[in-house]
N, C-alpha and C positions, 0 to 999 in steps of 0.2 A: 060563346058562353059569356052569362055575364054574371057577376058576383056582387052583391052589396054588404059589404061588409057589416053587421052590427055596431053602431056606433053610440055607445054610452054618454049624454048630452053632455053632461060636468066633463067628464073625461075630454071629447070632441072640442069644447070650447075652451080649455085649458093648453091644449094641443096647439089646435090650429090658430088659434090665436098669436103663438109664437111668431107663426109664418104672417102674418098680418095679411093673408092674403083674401082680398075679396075679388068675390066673380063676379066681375065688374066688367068683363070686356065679352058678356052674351054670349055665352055657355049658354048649351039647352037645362034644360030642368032634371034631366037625367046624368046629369056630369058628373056626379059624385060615384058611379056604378063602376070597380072595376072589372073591365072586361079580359076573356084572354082571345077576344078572337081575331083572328083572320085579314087576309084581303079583302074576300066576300062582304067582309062588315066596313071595311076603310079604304078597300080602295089601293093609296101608297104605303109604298113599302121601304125600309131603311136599307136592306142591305137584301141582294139572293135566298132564298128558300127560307122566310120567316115561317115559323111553324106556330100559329100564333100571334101575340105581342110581345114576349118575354122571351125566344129562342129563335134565333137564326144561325142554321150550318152550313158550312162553308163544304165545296167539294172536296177540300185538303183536310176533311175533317176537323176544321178549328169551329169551334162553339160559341157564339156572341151571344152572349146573355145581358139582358137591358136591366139595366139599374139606374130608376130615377132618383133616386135618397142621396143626397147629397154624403161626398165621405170627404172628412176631413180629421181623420187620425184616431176614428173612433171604431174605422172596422166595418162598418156597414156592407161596404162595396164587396168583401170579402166575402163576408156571412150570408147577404142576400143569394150572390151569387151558387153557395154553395147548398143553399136549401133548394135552390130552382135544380141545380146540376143533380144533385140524390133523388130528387124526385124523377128527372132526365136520365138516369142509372148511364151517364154519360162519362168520357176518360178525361179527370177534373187536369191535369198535364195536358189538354187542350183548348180549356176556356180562357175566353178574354171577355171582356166586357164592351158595351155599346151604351152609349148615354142618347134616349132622345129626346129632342128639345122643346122647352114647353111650348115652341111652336107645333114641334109636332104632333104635342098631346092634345094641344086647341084643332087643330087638324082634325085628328081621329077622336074628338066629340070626348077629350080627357081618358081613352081608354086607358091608359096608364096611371091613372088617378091622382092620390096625392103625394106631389114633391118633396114636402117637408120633414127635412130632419131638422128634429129639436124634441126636448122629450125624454129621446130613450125611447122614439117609436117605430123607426126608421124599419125594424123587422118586427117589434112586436104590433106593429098595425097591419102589414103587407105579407105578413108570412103566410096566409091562405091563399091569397090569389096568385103569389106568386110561384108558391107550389103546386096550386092547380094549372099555372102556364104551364110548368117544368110535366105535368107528369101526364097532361094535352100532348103535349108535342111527342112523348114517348110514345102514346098509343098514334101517334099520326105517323113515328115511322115501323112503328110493327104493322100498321095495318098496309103502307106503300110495299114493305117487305115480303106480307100475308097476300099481295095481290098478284107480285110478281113470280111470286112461288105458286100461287092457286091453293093455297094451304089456310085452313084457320089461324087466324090473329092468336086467339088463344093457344096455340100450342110454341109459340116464338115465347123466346125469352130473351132478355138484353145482361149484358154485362161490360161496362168500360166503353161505350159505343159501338159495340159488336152487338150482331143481330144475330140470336143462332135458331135452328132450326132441328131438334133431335131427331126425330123421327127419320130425316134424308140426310144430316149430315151437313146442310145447307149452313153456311153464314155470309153477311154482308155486314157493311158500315153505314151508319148512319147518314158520312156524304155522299154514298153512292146513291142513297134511297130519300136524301131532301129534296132533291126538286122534284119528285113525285107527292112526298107527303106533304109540300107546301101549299100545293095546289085539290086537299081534303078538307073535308070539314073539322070543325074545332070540337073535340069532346067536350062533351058538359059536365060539369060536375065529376071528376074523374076522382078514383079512391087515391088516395094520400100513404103512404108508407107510415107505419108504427114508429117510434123516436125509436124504440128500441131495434129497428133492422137496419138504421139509419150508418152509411159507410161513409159517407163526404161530410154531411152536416153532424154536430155533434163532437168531430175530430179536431184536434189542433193544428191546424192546415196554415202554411205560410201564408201570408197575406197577399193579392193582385198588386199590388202596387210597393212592395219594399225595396225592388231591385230600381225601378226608377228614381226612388227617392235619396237611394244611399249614393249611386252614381252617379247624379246630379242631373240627369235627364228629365225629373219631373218639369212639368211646367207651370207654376203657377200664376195668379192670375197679376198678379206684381210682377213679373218676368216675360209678361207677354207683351210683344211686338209687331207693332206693321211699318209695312214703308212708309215714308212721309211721316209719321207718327209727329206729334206734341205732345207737350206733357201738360199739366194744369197744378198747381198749389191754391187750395180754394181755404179760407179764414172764414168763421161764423162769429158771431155776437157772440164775444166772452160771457155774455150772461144769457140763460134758458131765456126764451121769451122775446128778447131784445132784437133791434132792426137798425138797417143799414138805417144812418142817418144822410152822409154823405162822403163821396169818398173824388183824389183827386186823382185821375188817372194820368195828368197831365207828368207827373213827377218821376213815374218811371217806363213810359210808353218808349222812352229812346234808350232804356236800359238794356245790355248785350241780350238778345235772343227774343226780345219780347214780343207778344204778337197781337196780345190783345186785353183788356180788362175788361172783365165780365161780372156783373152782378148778378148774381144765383137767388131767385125767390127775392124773398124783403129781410134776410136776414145774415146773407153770405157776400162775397166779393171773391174772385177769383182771379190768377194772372194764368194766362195761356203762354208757352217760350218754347224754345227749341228745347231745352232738357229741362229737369224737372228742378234742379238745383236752381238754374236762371230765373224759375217762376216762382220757388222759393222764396230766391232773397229779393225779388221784385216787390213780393208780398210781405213782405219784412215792411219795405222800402215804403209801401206804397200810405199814403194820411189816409187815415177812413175814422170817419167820427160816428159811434155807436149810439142809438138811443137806446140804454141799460134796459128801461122800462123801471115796473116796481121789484122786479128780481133782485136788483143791485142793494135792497134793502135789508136780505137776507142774508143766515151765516149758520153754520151750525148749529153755533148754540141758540138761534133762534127757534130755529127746529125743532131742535132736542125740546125746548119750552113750550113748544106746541102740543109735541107727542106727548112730551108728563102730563099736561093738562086733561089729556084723551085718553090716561089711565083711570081718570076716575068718573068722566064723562056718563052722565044717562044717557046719551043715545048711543047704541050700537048691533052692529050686525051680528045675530047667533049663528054660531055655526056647528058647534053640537052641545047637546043638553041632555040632563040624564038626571033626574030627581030634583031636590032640590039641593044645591050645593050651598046656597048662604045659612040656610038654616043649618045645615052639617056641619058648616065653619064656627056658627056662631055658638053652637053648643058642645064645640069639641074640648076632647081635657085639652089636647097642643094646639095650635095652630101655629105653620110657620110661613113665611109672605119673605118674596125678594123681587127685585125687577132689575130686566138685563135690556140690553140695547146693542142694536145691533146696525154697521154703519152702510153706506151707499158704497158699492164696491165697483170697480171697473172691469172689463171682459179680458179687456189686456191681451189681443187678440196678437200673435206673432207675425201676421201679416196684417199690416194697417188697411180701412177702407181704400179701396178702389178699384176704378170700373175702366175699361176701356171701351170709347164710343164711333163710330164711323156712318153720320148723319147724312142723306141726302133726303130731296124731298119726298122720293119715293120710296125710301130704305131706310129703317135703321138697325144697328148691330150692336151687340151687347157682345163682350166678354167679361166677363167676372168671377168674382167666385160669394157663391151663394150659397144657405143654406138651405134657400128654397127656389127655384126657380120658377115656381109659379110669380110667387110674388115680386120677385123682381122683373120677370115679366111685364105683369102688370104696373109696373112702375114705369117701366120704360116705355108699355105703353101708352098712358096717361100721359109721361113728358114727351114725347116725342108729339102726338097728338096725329100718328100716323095709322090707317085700320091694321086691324090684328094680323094680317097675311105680309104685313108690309116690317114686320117686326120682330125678331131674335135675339136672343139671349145663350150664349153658349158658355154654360158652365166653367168653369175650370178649376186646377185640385185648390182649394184651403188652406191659408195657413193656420186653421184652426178656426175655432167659431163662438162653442160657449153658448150658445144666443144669441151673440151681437149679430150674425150675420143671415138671423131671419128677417131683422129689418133691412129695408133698402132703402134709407134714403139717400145713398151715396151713391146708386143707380140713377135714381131722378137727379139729382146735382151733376153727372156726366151728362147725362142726356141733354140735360139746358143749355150746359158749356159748349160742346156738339154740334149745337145743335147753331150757336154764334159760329159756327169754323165749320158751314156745313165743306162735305166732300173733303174733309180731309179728318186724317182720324184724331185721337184726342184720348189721352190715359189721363185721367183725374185720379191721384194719391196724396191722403189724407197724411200733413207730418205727424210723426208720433205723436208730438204736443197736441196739435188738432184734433185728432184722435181720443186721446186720453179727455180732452177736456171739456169737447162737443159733442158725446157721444150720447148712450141711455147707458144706466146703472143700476143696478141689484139697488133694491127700495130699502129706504132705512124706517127702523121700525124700533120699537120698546115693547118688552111684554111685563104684565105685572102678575104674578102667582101668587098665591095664598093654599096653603094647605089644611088640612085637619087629619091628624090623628086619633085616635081613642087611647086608653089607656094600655092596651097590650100592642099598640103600635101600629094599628092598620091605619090606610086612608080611609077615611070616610066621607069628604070632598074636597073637590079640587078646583078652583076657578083659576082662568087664562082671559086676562084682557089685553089684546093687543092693541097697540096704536100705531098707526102709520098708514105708509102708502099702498093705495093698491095700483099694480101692475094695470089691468084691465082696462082700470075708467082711463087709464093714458091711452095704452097699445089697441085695445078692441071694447070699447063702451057699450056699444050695444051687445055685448057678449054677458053684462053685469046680469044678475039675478035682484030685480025687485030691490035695486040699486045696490045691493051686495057683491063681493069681489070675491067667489067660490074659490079663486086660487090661492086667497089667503090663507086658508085655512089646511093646505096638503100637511101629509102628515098626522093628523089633527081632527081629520073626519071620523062619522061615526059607523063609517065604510067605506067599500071602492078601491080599484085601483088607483087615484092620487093619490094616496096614501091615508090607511086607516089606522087610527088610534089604536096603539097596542095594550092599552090596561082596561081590566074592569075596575073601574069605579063608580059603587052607587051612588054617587051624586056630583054630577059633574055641569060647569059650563065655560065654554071657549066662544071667546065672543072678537068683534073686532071694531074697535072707533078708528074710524076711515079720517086719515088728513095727507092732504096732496098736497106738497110744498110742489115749488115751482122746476125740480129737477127732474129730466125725464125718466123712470124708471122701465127698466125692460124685465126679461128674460134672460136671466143668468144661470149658469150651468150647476143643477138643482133647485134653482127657485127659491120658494119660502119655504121649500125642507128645510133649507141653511141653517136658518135662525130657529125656525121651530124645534126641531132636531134638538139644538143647544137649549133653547128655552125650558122645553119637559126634563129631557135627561139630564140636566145639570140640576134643573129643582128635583127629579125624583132623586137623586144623590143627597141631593139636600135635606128631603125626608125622610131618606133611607138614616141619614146621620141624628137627625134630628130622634128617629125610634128605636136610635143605638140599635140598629141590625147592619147582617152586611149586604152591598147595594144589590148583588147581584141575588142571595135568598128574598128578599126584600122585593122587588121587582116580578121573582117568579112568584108570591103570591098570589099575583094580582096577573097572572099570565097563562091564569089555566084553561083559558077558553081561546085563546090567540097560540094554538098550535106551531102555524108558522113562524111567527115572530119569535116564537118559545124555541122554535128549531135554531136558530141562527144565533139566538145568544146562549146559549150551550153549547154549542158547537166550537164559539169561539172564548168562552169560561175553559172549556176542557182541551183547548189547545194551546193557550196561554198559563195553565195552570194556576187554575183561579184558586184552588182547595192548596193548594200548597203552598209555602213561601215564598214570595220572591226575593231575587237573588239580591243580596248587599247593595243598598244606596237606590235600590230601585224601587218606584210604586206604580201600581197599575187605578187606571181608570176604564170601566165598563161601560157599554150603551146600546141604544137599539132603535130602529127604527124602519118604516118601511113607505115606502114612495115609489109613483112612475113603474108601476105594476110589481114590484121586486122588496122582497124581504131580507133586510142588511143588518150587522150588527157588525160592533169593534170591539176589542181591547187593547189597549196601550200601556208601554211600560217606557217610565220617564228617571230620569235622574235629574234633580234641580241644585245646581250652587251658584249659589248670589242671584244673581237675576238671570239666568243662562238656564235656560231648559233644554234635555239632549230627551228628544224622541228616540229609543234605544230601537224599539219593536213594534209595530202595530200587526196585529191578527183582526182581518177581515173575512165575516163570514156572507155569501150570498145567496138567496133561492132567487131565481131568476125564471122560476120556472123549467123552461128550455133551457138548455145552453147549448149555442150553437155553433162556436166555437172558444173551447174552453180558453184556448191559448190566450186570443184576444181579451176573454173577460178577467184574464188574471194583469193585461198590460191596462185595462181601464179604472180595475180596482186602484193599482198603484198609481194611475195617474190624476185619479179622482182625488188621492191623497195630496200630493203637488198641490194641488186645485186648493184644496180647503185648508191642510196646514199654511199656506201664504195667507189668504184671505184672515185665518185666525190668528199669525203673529204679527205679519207686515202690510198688509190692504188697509183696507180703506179710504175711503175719497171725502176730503172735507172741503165747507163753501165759504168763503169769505169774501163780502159783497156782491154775492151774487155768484162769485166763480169760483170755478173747481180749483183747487191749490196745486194737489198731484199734476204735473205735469209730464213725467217721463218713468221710467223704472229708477231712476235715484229717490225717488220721494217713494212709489209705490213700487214695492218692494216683491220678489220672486225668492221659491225655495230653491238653495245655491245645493248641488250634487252633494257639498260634504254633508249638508244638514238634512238628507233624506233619509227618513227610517228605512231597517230592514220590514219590511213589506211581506206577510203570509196570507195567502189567499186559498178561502175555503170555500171549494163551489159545490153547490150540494143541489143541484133540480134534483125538484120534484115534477116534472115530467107531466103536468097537470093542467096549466096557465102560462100565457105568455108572457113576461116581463121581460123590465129594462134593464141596461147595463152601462149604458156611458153615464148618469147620473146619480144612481141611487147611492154609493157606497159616499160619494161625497158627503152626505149629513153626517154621519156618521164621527168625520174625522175628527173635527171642536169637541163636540165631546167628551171623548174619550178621550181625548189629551188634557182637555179641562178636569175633568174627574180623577185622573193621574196626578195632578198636579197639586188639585186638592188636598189630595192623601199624602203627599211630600211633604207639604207646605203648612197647611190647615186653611190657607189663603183661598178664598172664591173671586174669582174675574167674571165680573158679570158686565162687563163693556168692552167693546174689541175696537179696534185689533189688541193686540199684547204691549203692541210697539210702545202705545200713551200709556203703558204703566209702567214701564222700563223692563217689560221684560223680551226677552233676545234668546231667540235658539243658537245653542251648539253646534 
């Protein structure tokens, strides 16, 4: 069977773009097709009795279920799994899971399709074909069952991997009847179970992977080891852009451990040693004179002077329009205008880059940990410069991702080093400081808003100029539209799942002046929700104040045609007790928004003295559509919070001459246990579409704690972090 998914362009190139991955190493033209089938169709096989690509059973009746999507603490591994196993009506107390490797997927002509997680897509892109492997392989062992009994397929029914047979009384297991049903063809197109008979998927099921993590048995890719091993400390040009000048290795070649000095590309230097500390302070140790370039010229506030200038810029990219909004403005009784800014942020990933490499001329070996494994893939094969059969990549667990770890360029920087020490292995890790300070970063950007009211208080236009960076023309250029950057605009469309603007207003325009300072920007976990998110709901707060109403009557308005969105902030008005008073010293801030297929909305309740804000509560409401397993989506809502109250009191990344200042977590700053709100999570599918869940509820969180705070204070921060205005959570 083979399946082609539906693929929405904007959506697809907003996606995949993350993974940066290009079929660049001759894929047939039909690569993108996933399939669920068979041997007959491929040939090799991972493990005994594959029923399919996505189920292999074991005779001990253990259940190997293949999960490409990278998981790294978002769930995936769990969730995927459990929609293949309900569709498999299999005893979920017997699944484990199978990773195959994008060797193997180039093998079998990509049947496995796409690697990447990033998004929030990992199951809302793969949940049909994966449940069409899941519920293939069930008719492949009722019908091994139906063959050995001489009995109709249809009259078998399964339960927990029991095969039974009413009419004789008959039952059998699944591993008694796999290496017959391995060896059948693959059903096509096989019926899918209702969400509503749904026993495994849907449930709040412990996760695959908790027991190894709290034990300590997990493995990740910073823990992984070989004999012989070396370690590598690799240094890039403190400034974006900039190149080895010259470096003298002569100075610490006789330093304890050291084995070798290697210059990486035109812009790295690296030391190879027996441990990793030795190659360190080797690289500490070692002169290397930088050509800065014209980068070193640059600093924030030069930046910041660029992007103001591009607030009022004639040229720019539209990205939705709806009457005319200037004439609306120009003839309104109010009009009200503010512009906010929003800074370059870091992934701040808990495991820093690195890859471990084991080079010969006929072999190369990847272990890492990646978000996508196509694309690092193809990174290693590019630097290795070895053909496609001759080259792997084996996953391993994440310490987390964000984004940061859809790019690979820290795969191609092993592989080079590697690639100097062939036959012997080689773990290149990035120090924190290198990390932090040569990485890609959330895009800093400025929005400038103008509103109009009438006289009884409605909008009647709205204009949104942004300025700044776009994502795309760095990470995937040829992905722009007619040189426009589509990702700019999520949140903000005038449809779609990237997120669509949730008001009607007759006369709107959201536009974007494109300026690409010299820092690379990626991929960060929510995107340009981030800012967008804060951009609108902080100015509709503004207008709601400015036409003396209250924000949340005020908003629904204007929300009568946007159902869903209108679902989620009601949901969390009426569990926050918006009509009613809040309790002594405390103010709440409302918001909404919807992104990365999922409709999210917050309320917060703050208490502010002196410059100390105490996030007391936030209620988080989500439609995610599906939800597949609720448990998980209530550990990502809270941890999406983590995510974006840091980013909005203590983040941000400033440049000075060219370089990143933040250098470690004393400068860029993390939310400490005591300062975490209590956390209410309100999941409400609608059972209709698929959406995401590791990303969306993040836009959300600035917000609503900006809009809290407003209402405490009378005070608007329309520049982040909090930190540069001296204000300090509790």
């Amino acid at each position: 069977m083979n399946y082609q998914p539906k693929i929405n362009r904007r959506a697809f190139v907003i996606g995949s773009a993350a993974g940066g991955l290009a079929l660049s190493f001759g894929l047939p033209a039909g690569a993108l097709a996933q399939a669920a089938g068979g041997r007959e169709q491929f040939g090799e096989v991972l493990s005994p009795n594959e029923l399919g690509i996505w189920v292999a059973i074991k005779p001990d009746e253990t259940v190997a279920i293949r999960i490409v999507r990278a998981e790294m603490g978002q769930g995936s591994q769990t969730g995927l799994a459990q929609l293949i196993a309900e569709e498999l009506d299999c005893d979920w107390a017997k699944v484990t899971t199978e990773y195959p490797t994008p060797g193997d997927n180039v093998k079998r002509k990509r049947a496995w399709g796409n690697y990447n997680s990033s998004g929030s897509r990992a199951i809302r892109e793969s949940h049909q074909y994966v449940r069409e492997g899941g519920a293939a392989a069930r008719l492949m062992l009722i019908q091994a069952a139906a063959d050995e009994w001489k009995v109709p397929a249809a009259e078998l029914t399964t339960d927990k991997g029991v095969i039974s047979h009413k009419a004789s009384g008959k039952t059998t297991t699944y591993g008694k009847v796999a290496a017959a049903a391995a060896k059948l063809p693959v059903p096509e197109k096989p019926k899918l179970k209702d969400a509503k008979d749904w026993k495994i998927a849907g449930k709040p099921l412990k996760r695959l992977d908790t027991v190894p993590k709290v034990n300590g048995t997990m493995q990740y890719a910073i823990d992984f080891k070989l004999p012989g091993m070396l370690s590598a400390a690799i240094k890039d040009c403190p400034v974006f852009g900039g190149k080895v000048k010259s470096f003298d290795a002569s100075k610490v070649t006789g330093m304890k451990g050291v084995k070798k000095v290697v210059q990486v590309g035109d812009k790295a230097v690296a030391v190879v040693a027996d441990t990793w500390w030795q190659a360190k302070t080797a690289l500490e140790a070692l002169p290397i004179v930088w050509d800065k370039g014209e980068g070193a010229k640059v600093s924030s506030e030069s930046i910041a002077k660029w992007l103001e200038e591009g607030l009022t810029a004639p040229t720019n990219f539209v990205g939705n329009k709806q009457g005319d909004a200037a004439a609306a403005i120009a003839g309104a009784a109010k009009k009200v205008e503010a512009t906010y800014a929003y800074p370059y942020q870091n992934h701040a990933c808990l495991e820093p880059m690195n890859a471990t490499v084991l080079y010969t001329p006929d072999k190369c070996e990847v272990w890492t940990s990646t978000q996508n494994g196509e694309a690092a893939y193809a990174a290693a094969l590019a630097a290795s410069g070895l053909p496609a059969d001759k080259v792997e990549v084996h996953r391993l667990m994440l310490g987390t991702g964000f984004g940061r770890r859809t790019r690979s360029e820290y795969v191609t920087e092993a592989v080079l080093i590697a690639k100097e020490m062939p036959g012997t292995p080689v773990k290149m890790l990035k120090s924190r400081e290198e990390d932090m300070t040569n990485g890609v970063y959330h895009p800093v950007t400025q929005c400038k808003l103008t509103g109009s009211l009438d006289k009884d208080g409605n909008v009647t236009g709205l204009q949104m100029r942004i300025s700044g960076q776009s994502i795309l023309a760095y990470a995937r250029p040829e992905a722009m539209e007619a040189g426009k950057d589509p990702a700019t605009f999520q949140g903000l469309n005038p449809g779609g799942a990237e997120g669509a603007f949730g008001y009607d207003i007759p006369n709107l325009l959201i536009d974007h002046a494109m300026r690409n300072p010299h820092v690379p920007p990626w991929f960060w976990r929510g995107v340009n929700n981030n800012q967008n998110a804060i951009y609108l709901e902080c100015f509709i707060d503004e207008l709601a104040h400015a036409a003396g109403q209250d924000p949340l009557a005020f908003r629904r308005k204007m929300m009568a045609n946007k159902p869903k969105h209108l679902g989620v902030l009601n949901a969390v008005a009426e569990r926050v007790g918006w009509d009613k008073p809040a309790p002594q010293g405390i103010s709440r801030g409302i918001c909404q928004h919807m992104g990365y297929g999922s409709y999210v909305a917050a309320a917060a309740e703050v208490s502010v003295t002196g410059n100390k804000v105490k996030v007391h509560r936030i209620v988080a409401a989500t439609n995610p559509g599906h939800a597949v397993n609720p448990a998980q989506i209530e550990r990502q809502i809270a941890g999406s919070f983590v995510y974006g109250l840091s980013a909005l009191f203590q983040g941000g990344i400033t440049i000075k001459d060219g370089e990143v200042v933040e250098k470690n977590f004393d400068t860029f700053g993390s939310l400490r246990m005591a300062e975490m709100p209590k956390v209410e999570s309100i999941i409400m599918p609608s059972n209709d579409f698929w959406g995401g869940v590791g990303e969306p509820t993040i836009f959300v969180a600035a917000p609503a704690v900006l809009n809290a705070i407003f209402k405490a204070t009378g005070q608007r921060y329309r520049s982040f972090p909090l930190k540069n205005h001296n204000i300090q959570m509790a």
